[in-house]
VOGU-3710 file (C-alpha; in Angstrom, 3 decimals, decimal comma):
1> xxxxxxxxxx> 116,065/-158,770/-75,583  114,071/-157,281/-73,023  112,805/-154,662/-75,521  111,629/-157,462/-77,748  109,452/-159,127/-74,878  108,155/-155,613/-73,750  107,136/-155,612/-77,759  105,814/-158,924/-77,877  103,743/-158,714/-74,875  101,999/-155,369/-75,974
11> xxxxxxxxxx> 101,290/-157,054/-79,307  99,607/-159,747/-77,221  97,761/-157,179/-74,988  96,424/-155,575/-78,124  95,259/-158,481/-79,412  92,865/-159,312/-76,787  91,660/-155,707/-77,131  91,267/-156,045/-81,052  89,065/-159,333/-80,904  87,223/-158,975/-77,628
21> xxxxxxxxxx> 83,881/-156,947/-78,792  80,665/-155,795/-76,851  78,114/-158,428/-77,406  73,919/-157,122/-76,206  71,342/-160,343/-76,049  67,469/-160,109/-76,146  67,011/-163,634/-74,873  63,623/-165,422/-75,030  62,594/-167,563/-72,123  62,151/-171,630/-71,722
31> xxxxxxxxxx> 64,498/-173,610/-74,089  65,492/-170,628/-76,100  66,959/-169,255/-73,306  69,397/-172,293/-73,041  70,079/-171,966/-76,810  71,587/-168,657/-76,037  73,219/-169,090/-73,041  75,197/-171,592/-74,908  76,321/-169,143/-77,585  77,218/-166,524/-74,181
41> xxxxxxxxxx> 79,159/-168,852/-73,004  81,335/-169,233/-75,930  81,640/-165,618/-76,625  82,862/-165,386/-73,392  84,992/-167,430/-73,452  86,588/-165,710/-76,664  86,443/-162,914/-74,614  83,850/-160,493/-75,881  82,191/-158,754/-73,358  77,832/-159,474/-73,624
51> xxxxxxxxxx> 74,926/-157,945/-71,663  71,838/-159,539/-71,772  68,713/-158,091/-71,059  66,161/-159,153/-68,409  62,672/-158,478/-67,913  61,961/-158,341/-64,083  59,305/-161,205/-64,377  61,581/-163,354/-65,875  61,062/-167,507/-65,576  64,074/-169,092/-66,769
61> xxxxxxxxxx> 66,736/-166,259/-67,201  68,929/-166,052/-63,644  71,673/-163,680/-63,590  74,860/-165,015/-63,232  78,117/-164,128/-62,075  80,959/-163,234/-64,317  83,313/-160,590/-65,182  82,466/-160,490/-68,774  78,746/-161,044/-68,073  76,409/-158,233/-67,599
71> xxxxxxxxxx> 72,440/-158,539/-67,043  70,657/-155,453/-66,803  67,296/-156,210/-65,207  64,678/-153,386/-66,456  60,607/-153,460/-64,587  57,713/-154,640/-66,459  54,519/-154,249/-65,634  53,321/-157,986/-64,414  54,756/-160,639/-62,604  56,582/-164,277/-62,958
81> xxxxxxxxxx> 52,711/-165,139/-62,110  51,339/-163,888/-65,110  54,142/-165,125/-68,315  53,462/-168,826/-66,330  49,911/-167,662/-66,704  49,946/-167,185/-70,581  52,145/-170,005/-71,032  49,589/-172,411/-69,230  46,826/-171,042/-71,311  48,743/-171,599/-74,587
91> xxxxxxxxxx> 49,715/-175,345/-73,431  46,011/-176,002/-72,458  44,820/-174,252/-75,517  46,834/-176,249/-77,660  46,237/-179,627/-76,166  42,506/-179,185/-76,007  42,616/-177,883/-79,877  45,565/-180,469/-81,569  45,261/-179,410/-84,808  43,421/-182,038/-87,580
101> xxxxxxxxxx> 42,165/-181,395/-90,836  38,929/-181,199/-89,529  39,620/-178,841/-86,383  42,295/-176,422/-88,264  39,775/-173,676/-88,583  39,144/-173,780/-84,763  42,425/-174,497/-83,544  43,661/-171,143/-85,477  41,053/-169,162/-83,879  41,108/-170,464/-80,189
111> xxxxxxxxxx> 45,001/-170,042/-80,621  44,510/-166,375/-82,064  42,971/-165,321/-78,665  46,113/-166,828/-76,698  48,747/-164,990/-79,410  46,554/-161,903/-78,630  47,198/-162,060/-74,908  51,276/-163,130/-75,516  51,618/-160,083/-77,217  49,602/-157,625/-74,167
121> xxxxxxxxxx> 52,929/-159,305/-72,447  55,423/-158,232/-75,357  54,459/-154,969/-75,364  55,116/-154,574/-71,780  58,514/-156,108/-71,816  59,301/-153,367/-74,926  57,666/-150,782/-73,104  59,979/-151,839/-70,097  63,653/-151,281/-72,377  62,426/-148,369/-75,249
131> xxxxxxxxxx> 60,658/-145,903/-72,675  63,313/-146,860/-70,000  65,219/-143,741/-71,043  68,339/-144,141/-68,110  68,786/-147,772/-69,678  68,545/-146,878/-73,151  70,958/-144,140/-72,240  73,125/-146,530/-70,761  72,913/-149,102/-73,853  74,040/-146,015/-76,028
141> xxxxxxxxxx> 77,257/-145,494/-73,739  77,981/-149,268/-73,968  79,440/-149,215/-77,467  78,106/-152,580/-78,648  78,456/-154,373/-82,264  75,837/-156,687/-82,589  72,537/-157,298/-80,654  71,660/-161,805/-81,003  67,546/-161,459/-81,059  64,677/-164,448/-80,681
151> xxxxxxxxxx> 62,094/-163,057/-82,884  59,443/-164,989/-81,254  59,870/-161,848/-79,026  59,803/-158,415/-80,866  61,541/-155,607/-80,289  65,105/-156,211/-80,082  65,586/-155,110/-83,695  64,218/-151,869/-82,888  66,513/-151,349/-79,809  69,205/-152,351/-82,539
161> xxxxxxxxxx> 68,368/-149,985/-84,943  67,847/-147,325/-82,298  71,717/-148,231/-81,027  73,049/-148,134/-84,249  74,422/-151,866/-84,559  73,535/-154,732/-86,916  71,695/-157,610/-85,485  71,223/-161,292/-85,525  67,975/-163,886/-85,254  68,558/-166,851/-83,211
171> xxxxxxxxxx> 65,638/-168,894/-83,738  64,092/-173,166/-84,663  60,841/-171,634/-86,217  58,586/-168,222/-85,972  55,166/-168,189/-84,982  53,011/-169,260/-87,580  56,783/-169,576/-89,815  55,538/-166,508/-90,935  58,182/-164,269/-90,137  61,002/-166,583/-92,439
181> xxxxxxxxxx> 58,136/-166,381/-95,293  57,181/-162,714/-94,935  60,006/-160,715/-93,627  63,240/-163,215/-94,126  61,812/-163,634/-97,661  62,655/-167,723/-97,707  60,492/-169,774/-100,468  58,082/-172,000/-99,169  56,537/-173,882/-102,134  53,617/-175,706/-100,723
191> xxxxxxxxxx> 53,658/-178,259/-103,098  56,745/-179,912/-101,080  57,692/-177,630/-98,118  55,112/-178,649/-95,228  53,672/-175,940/-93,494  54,980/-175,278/-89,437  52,868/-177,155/-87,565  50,787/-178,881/-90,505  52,288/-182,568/-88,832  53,510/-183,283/-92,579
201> xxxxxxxxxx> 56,388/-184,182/-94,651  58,010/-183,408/-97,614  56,151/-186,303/-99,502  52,392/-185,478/-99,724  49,745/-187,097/-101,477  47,379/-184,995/-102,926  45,066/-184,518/-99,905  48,159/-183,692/-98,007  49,006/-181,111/-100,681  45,391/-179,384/-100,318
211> xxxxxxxxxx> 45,910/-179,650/-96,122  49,105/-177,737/-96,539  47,805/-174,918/-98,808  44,978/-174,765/-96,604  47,762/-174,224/-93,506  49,624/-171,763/-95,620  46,704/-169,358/-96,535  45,653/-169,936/-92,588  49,087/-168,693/-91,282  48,988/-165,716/-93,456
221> xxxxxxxxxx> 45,644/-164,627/-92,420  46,643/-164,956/-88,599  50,177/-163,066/-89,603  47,866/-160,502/-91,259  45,570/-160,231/-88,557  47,445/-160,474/-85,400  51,398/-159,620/-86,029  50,486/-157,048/-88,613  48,936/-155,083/-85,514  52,840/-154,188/-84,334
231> xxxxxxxxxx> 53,167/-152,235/-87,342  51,855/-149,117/-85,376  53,929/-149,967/-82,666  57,015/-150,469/-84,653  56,865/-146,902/-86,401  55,564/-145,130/-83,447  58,794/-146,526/-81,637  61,200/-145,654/-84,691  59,131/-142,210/-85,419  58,839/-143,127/-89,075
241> xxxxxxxxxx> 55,877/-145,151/-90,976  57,456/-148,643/-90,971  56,375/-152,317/-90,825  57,204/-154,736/-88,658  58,615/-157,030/-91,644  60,281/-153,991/-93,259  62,538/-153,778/-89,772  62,668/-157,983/-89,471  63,851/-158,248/-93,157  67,183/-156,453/-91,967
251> xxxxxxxxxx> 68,243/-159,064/-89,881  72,054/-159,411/-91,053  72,022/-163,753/-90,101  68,802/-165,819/-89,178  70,795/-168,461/-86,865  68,131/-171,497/-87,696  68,475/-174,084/-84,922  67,928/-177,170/-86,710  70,270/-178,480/-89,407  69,481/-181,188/-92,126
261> xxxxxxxxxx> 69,817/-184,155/-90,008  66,211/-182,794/-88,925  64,919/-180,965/-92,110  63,564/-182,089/-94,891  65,352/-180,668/-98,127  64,533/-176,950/-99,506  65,584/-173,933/-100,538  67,070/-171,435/-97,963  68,707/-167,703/-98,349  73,062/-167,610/-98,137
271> xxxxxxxxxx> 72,118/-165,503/-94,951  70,422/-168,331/-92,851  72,610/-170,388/-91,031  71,487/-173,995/-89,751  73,400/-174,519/-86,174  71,047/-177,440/-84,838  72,789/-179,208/-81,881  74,870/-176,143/-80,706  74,188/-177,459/-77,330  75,304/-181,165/-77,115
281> xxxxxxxxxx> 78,584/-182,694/-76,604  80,161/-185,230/-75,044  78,279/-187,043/-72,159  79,946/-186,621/-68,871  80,320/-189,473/-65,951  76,911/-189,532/-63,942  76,355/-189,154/-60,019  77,293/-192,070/-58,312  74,171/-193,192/-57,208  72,146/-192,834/-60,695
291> xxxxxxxxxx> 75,333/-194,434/-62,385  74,668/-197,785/-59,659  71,064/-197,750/-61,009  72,409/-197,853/-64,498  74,449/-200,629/-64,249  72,188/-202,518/-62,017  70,057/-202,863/-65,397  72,378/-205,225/-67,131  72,003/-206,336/-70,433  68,765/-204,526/-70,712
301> xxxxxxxxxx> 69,664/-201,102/-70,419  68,300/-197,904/-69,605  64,695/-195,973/-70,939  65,215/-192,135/-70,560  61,930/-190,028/-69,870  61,645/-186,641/-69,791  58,992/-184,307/-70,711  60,985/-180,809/-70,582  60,856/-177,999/-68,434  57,684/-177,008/-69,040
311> xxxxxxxxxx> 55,527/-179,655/-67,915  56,156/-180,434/-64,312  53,574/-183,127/-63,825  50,823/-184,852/-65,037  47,270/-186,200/-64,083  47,095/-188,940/-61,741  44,893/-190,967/-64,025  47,607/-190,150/-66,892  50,822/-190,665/-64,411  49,417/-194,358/-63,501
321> xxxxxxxxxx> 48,770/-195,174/-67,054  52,615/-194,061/-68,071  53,975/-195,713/-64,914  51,900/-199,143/-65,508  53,469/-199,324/-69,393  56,971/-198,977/-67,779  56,222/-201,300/-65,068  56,133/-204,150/-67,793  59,049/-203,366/-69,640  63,092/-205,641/-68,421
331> xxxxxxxxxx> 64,975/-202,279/-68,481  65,346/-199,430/-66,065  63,201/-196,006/-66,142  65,189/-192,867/-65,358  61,542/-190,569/-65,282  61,783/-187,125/-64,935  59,009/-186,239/-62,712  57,896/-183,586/-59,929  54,521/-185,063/-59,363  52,614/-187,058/-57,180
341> xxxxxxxxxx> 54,080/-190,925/-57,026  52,036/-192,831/-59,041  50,313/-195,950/-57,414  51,361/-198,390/-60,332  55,051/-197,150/-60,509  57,597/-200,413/-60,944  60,339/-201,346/-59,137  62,250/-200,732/-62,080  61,688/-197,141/-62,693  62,996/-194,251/-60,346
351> xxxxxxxxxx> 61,628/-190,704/-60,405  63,864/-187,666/-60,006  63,795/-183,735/-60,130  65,991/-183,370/-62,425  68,261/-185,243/-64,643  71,407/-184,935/-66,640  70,171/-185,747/-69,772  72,617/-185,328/-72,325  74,783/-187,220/-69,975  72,055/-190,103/-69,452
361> xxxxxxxxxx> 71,303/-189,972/-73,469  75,248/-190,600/-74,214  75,641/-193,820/-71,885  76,046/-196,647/-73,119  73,238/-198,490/-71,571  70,955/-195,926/-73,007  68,076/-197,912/-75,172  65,391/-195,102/-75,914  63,915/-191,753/-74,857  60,693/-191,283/-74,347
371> xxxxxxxxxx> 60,486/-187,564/-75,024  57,953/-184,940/-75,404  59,629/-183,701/-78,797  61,632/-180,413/-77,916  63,983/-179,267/-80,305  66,657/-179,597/-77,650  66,057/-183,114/-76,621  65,411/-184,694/-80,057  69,054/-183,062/-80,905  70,739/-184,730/-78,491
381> xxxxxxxxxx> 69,184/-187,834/-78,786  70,217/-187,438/-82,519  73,773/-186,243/-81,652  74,218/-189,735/-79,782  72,617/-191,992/-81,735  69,091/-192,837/-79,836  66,151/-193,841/-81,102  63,090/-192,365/-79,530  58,777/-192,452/-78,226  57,253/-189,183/-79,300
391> xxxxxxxxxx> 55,327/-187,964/-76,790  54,200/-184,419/-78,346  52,141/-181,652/-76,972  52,046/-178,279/-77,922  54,325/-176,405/-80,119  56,788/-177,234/-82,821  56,686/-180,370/-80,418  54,512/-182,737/-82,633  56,512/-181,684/-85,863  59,444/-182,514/-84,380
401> xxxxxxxxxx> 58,418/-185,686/-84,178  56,966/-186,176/-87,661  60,521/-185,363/-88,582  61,641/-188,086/-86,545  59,017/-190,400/-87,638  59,973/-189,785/-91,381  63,609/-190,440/-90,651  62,939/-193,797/-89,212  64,175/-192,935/-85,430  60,735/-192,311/-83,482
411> xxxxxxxxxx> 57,559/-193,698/-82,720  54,506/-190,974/-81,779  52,018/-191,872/-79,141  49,104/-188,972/-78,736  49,144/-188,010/-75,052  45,353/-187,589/-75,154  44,246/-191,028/-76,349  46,829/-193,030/-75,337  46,648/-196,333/-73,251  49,196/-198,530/-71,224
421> xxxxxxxxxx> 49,273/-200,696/-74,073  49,754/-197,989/-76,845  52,532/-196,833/-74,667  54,555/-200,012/-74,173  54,244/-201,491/-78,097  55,676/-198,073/-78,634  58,735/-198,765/-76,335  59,202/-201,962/-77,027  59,102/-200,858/-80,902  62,092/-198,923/-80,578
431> xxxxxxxxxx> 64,339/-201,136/-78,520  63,636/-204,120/-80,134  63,452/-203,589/-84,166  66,961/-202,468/-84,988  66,231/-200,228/-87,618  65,286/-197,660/-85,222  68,668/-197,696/-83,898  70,191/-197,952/-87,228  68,200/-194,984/-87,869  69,049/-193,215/-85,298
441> xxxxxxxxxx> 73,053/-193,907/-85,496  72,665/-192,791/-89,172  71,580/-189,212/-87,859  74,053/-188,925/-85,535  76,916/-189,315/-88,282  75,153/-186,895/-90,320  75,206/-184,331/-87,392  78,912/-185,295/-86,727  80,145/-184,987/-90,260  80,406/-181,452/-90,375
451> xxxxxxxxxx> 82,937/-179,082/-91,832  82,386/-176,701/-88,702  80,663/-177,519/-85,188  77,284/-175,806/-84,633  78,512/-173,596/-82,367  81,769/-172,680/-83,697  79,627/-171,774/-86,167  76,902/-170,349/-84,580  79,849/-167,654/-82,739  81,415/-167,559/-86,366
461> xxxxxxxxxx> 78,888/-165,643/-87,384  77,933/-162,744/-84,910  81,901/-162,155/-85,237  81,424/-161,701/-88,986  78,849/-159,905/-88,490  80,988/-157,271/-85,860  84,139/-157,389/-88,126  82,044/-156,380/-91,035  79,390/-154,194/-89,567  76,721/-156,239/-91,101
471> xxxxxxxxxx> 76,706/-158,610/-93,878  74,449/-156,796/-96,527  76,108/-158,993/-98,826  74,246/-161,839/-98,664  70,557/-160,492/-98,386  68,855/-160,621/-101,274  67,246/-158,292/-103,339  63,502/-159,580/-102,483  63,675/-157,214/-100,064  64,100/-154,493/-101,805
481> xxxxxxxxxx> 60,562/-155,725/-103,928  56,949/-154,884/-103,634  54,016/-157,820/-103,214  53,381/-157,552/-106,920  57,232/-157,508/-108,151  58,604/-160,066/-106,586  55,437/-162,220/-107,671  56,200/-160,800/-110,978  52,231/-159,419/-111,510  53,432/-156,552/-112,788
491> xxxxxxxxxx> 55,781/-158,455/-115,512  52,945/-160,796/-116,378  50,713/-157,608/-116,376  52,889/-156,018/-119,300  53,024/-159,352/-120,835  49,373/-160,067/-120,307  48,348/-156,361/-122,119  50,993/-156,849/-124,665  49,678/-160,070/-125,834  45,892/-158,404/-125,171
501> xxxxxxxxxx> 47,026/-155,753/-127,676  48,556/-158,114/-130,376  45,422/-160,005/-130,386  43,102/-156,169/-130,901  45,180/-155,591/-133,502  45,760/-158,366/-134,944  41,775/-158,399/-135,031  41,136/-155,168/-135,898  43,052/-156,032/-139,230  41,522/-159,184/-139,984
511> xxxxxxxxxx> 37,853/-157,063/-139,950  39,243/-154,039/-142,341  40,565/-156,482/-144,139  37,507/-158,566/-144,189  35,192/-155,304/-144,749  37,973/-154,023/-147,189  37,152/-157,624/-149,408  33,598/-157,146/-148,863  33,122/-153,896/-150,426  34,837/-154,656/-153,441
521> xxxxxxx> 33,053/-157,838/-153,837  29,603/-155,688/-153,751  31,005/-153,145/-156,263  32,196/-156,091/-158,739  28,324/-157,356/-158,506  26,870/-153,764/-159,395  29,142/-153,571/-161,933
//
């Protein structure tokens, strides 16, 4: 008996050993980063063992505590001061240049010179890990599996390929969608597929249609121009000629955060994975004191309003025009909001630092969320069921809520031009005509009725991908094709000079022939 438990409980032991693995993260900062440290938290808690890696002037990404939880924190040459720097500059850059079909030309360039200075900061956090040779000595030692990459920042699939391991995108779009096009090899058929950032939808008139080609051929000039210049960097860094989409295209998974509760229908590769609302669940009970301004709103309800991390305040001409629309409106305002108190603020909306929203989003007095349009926010509005006023900025921001829009569950206002008025119809739109809710509730059963969670799924994955060392399997062969072959040119070339040929021949005939007749018809007159 005793020799049976001793048995049993090294069985057990070697278990644990068998499916805890060594997990290495090259996070991205801002929401990404809360993407991911979803993901770490669940791979902890199947015990793998993950180390993330942390650029000195990080924003958002704060080591934490744990015994399975390792951040190695390498020097790069600028401070916090500078990333909020270029992240101000793109915000500003992006609000003063909203893209329209008459400003797309200028909104590509002013953005270009923004991109150019994001990746001065990209090459200094790669700098910081590949020439770091103690910690890339160190990451060889660590015997890791799988690195989980945001492409948006580059590198990590060269520290992957330098380590030996198969890696993993986590990622809702790349800049310019670009990356999915060139490198992941996905179709994107302009005729129905709108364009990142185009503010379209899958139906498009034919105006629409020319906009979108238009965005296309833009985004591949600006990939061409401006990622194209890490193609140096990329085979300087692996010692080989390479390209920066050569060394993207091996990405074993693309982890897409969205899922088709938020996308419109088209076609996708077997190795990209949707897991869109990885981060929501179940709302929890509220502080006590937010929870008695809750329920002092009656039948009316709540309005949740939150413009993300990013944007800590506002204008104080553009906080008293928000605060006057809310002022008017019979339920309560739970504002997320850091700056000064606005002089028209209502007795029925209370500012705070921070809010649980997820929590605030799954109460039941919960009417609407005014939101700025992150991917985060919009999913867990969508995961319970609310209907929401897009407030969009910069970003994948006003997409998101085009996507909304076309699902019937959002109304847009544009922060720029905006009034009180504009503001409050919008509100009242949402809370008041019930197909918004409908729509809404509709959404959130599609995001429910799933075979596998998001983030079961999500984990599902990088463990595949460490069981099997990869999964070459389900990358296709586009990869393996030049420009002109996967295009087919050189097929319709052949078929082009083969037809080309036919026709000389078939010509060259017809006039011996035609000479052939003409002779004899001469020699029958002489004679």
């Amino acid at each position: 008996m005793l020799k049976n438990v001793f048995l049993w409980s090294l069985q057990i032991s070697l278990l644990g050993i068998t499916l805890g693995g060594n997990v290495l993260i090259w996070p991205m900062e801002g929401s990404h980063w809360l993407n991911i440290k979803i993901i770490i938290d669940e791979l902890i808690r199947k015990e793998h063992n993950v180390t993330v890696l942390v650029a000195s002037g990080a924003l958002f990404i704060t080591p934490s505590i744990s015994p399975s939880l390792t951040f190695d924190i390498y020097p790069v040459p600028f401070s916090k001061e500078k990333i909020e720097s270029v992240i101000k500059d793109f915000v500003l850059t992006w609000l003063e240049n909203r893209p329209s079909p008459s400003t797309i030309w200028k909104f590509y360039n002013e953005m270009a010179k923004v991109i150019k200075e994001f990746h001065v900061v990209c090459r200094g956090i790669c700098d910081g890990v590949l020439k770091n040779e103690k910690l890339m000595a160190k990451l060889k030692k660590g015997k890791f599996e799988v690195l989980l990459s945001d492409p948006v920042f580059p590198c990590g699939d060269i520290i992957a390929i330098k380590l030996g391991i198969p890696f993993i995108y986590s990622l809702r779009f790349s800049p310019a969608s670009t990356v999915e096009k060139h490198c992941g090899k996905v179709p994107f058929p302009p005729s129905y597929v709108p364009a990142i950032l185009s503010e379209l939808t899958d139906k498009m008139s034919f105006p629409d249609r020319v906009r979108n080609f238009i965005s296309y051929r833009m985004q591949d000039y600006m990939f061409e121009t401006l990622w194209k210049q890490w193609d140096s960097y990329y085979s300087k860094a692996l010692g080989k000629p390479t390209t920066l989409c050569e060394i993207m295209g091996k990405a074993e998974i693309w982890l897409m955060r969205t899922y088709w509760d938020f996308e419109f229908p088209r076609p996708y590769l077997p190795n990209f994975e949707f897991v869109g609302g990885l981060h929501c669940k179940p709302a929890k009970p509220l502080p006590k004191e937010m929870e008695e301004f809750v329920q002092s709103s009656g039948e009316h309800g709540v309005v949740v309003f939150s413009l993300g991390s990013m944007v800590k305040n506002l204008t104080e001409e553009k906080a008293n025009l928000i605060a006057s629309a809310l002022a008017q409106i019979p339920q309560k305002v739970l504002w997320r909001y850091k700056g000064k108190i606005p002089a028209t603020l209502g007795s029925n909306t209370r500012l705070f630092d921070w809010i649980p929203q997820n929590d605030l989003l799954g109460h039941p007095k919960t009417r609407a969320f005014i939101t700025h349009g992150g991917t985060n926010g919009i999913y867990e509005a969508i995961y319970h069921g609310i209907p929401m006023v897009g407030v969009p900025m910069f970003a994948d921001q006003p997409d998101n809520i085009v996507h909304m829009k076309a699902k019937g569950a959002a109304v847009e206002v544009n922060m720029n031009t905006m009034t009180s008025a504009d503001l409050l119809h919008a509100v009242r739109t949402v809370i008041n005509e019930p197909s918004y809710k409908e729509n809404a509730m509709r959404l959130s059963r599609i995001h429910h009725d799933q075979p596998v969670k998001p983030l079961d799924r999500a984990v599902f994955w990088i463990e595949f991908v460490m069981r099997h060392k990869g999964a070459k399997h389900l990358r296709v062969a586009a990869h393996d094709l030049s420009w002109f072959q996967y295009h087919s040119l050189d097929v319709i070339g052949f078929l082009l000079a083969c037809v080309a040929s036919a026709i000389f021949l078939v010509a060259k005939c017809c006039v011996f022939v035609f000479q052939k007749i003409g002779k004899k018809g001469k020699k029958k007159k002489r004679d």
